[in-house]
N, C-alpha and C positions, 0 to 999 in steps of 0.2 A: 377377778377378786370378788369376793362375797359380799353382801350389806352389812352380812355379820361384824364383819371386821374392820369394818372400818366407820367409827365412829365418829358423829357430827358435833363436835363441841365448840360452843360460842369462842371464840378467840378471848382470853383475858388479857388485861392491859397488867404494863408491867412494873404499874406505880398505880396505887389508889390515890383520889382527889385530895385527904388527905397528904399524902406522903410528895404530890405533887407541887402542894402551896409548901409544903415546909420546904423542899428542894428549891424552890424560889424562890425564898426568902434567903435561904444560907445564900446562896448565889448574890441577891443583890445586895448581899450584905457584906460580901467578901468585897465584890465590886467596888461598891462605897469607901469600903476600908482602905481598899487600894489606890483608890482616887484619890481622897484625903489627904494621904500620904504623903503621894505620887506630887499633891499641890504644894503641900505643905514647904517638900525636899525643895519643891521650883523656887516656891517663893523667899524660903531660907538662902538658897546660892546666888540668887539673882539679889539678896540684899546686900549678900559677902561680896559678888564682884562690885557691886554700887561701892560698898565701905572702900574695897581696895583702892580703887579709880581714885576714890576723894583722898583716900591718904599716900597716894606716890606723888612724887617726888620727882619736878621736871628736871633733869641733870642729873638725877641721883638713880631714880627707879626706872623712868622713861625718859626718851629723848625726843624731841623733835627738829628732825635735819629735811631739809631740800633734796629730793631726787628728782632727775632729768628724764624726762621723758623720750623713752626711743619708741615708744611704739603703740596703738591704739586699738581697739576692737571691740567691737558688740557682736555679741554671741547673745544667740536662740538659747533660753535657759533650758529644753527640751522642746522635742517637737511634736509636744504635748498640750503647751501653752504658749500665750502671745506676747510673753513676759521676754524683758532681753536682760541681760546682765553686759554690764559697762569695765573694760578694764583698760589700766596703762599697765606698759611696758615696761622695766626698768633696767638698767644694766648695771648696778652696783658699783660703776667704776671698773667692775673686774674686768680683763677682756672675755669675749667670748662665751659670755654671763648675760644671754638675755630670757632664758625662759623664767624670769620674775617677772611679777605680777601683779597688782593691787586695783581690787575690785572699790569702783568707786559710782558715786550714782549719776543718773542722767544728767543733771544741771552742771556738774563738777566735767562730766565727760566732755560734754557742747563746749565751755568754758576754755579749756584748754587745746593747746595743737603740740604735734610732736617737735621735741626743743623747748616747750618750755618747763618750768622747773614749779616743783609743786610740793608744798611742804606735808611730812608725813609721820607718822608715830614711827616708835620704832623701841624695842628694848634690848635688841641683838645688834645692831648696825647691818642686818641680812636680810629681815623680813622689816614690812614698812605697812602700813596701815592708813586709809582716809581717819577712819574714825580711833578712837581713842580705845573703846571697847575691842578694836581688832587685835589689842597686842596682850589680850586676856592668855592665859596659857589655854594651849588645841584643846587638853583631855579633858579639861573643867569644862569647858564652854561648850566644848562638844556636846558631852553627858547631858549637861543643863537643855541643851537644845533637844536632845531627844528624849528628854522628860515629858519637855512639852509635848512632844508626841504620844509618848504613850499616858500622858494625861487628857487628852483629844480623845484616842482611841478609848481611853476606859471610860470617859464621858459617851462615849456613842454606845457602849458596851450595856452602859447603864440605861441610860435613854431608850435602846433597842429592849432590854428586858422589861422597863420599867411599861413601853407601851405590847409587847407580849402579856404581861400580866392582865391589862386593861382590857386585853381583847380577848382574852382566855377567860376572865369574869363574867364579859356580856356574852359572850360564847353558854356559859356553864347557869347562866341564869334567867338567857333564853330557852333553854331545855333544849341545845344541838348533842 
């Protein structure tokens, strides 16, 4: 092939410095927004399940009954980490009704042995709870917990761009 034809052109980049800082800023601006938000939604739900909690109703809205312990176990929370999670047994009374469950913490676990009976939340008489927050409804509490998530991530999100920026400044004004 020729020299003719094949010509040597600087490579152009495909954002000028301008159009780069402005792409920056929309980005950590959206981030911000999101995060905001993201806090706001957490801290609005988690004051709603606070209100509920104080306004039920023992006998009325929740119950708290005695269930007997058939069975005990600490399970590896993954084998990822050194963390164990603590649970009892429970058999409902029903027969042949043991894969229930109730996650309860270390001190409460030691504390007890199987046969004895251990008072617990409850708003269905099926599922049962250590703590009072456990008989919150699954889909609220759930959501609410993975808020928190993606309020962490969008915090790192921001964080990650926020120090990109910093190092693309002394980048750009050390003359790299």
């Amino acid at each position: 092939m020729s020299n003719k034809l094949v010509k040597h052109q600087e490579s152009k980049e495909l954002l000028s410095g301008k159009q780069k800082e402005i792409l920056f800023w929309i980005c950590f601006i959206i981030l911000s927004i999101s995060f905001i938000t993201v806090l706001i939604n957490i801290l609005l739900t988690s004051k709603a399940f606070h209100t509920q909690m104080e306004e039920m109703v023992l006998g009325e809205d929740y119950y708290m009954e005695d269930i007997v312990i058939t069975g005990k176990r600490a399970e590896d929370a993954s084998a990822d980490t050194i963390s164990q999670n603590y649970f009892f047994y429970y058999n409902n009374g029903k027969v042949n009704d043991y894969h229930k469950r109730m996650q309860v913490p270390e001190f409460v676990y030691s504390e007890y042995d199987v046969g004895d009976s251990i008072a617990a939340y409850t708003t269905d008489h099926v599922s049962y709870s250590y703590y009072k927050y456990g008989i919150l409804p699954d889909t609220e509490y759930t959501n609410n917990e993975l808020m928190k998530v993606a309020g962490v991530l969008l915090g790192i999100g921001i964080f990650l761009l926020a120090l990109f920026g910093v190092l693309s400044k002394k980048r750009r004004t050390a003359g790299l």
